[in-house]
Structures are given as structure tokens and as C-alpha cells.
N, C-alpha and C positions, 0 to 999 in steps of 0.2 A: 425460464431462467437458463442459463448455460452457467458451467462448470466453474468458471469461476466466479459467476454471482451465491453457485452454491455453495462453494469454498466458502467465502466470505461469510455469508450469513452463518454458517455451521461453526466457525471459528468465533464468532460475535457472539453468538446463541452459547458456545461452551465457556465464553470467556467468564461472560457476566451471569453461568450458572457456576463456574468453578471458584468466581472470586467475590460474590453477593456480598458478604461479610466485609470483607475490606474494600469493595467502594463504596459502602452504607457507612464506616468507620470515613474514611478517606472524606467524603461529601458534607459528614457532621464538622471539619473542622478545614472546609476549601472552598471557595467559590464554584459554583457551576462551571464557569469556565474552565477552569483550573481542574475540575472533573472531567470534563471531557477531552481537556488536555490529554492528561494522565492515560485515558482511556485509549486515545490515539498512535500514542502512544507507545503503550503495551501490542497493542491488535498490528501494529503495523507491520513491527519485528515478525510476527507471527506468519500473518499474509503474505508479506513478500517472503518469508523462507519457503512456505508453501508452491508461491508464483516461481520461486527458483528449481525446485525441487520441477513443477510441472517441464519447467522452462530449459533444464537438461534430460528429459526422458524425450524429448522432439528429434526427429528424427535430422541428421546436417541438413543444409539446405545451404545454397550459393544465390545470391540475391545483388544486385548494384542500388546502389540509393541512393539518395541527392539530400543531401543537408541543407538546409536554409540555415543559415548567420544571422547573428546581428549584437556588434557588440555596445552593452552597456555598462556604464561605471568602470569600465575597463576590462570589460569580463564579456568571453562570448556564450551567448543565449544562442539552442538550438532556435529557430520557430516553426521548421516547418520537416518533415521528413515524406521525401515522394519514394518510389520506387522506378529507376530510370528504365526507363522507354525503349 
């Protein structure tokens, strides 16, 4: 595993031992989905402050990069990100 599949599991693993009680309450009166909504949720806020936190202790770095486009509904979508050549 690398660091951040360990992040993640460790953050999942404390979530759902720190909040047992209220997603057992939570699940008695919500659909599954809507549980795992919830849960999504919660964990994400969490992980990405984590990912932020790893993501300014990196050291600068200068890089050129190619974006791929493509716009839908009126709105542009990355699709592809290279590193130029």
C-alpha cells in the first residue's frame, strides 16, 4: 500500500470506530444508500484535508502541462492532463 491508500484506510477505520452509534442510529431510519451517501460524505472532507495538508509539505516543483478540453452543456471538462514534452 502507499501513503495514501494508508491515509485513507486509517481515516475510514477511525471514522466508523469514532461514529459506530450514529451510523447504527442514522441506517435504522435511511436507506442504504443514503448511508453510504452520508458516509461519503463525512470521509471525504476528511481525506482531502489530509491530501491538502500532504500536498503543501512537497517540496515547489515547475512543471509545463497540456490540458485536454472538451466542452459539454456549456461547461469545459478537463479529459486528459499530459506533461509537455
Amino acid at each position: 500500500m502507499n501513503e495514501i491508500q494508508d491515509l485513507t484506510l486509517n481515516e475510514v477505520t477511525n471514522y466508523i470506530n469514532d461514529h459506530t452509534e450514529e451510523l447504527q442510529s442514522y441506517a435504522e431510519n435511511h436507506t442504504e444508500e443514503e448511508l453510504e451517501a452520508k458516509m461519503y460524505k463525512d470521509l471525504s472532507k476528511v481525506v482531502f484535508d489530509k491530501m491538502k495538508e500532504m500536498v503543501a509539505q512537497l517540496p515547489e516543483a515547475e512543471t509545463n502541462l497540456v490540458f485536454g478540453l472538451t466542452k459539454e452543456d456549456g461547461d469545459w471538462k478537463i479529459t486528459s492532463i499530459q506533461e509537455k514534452q
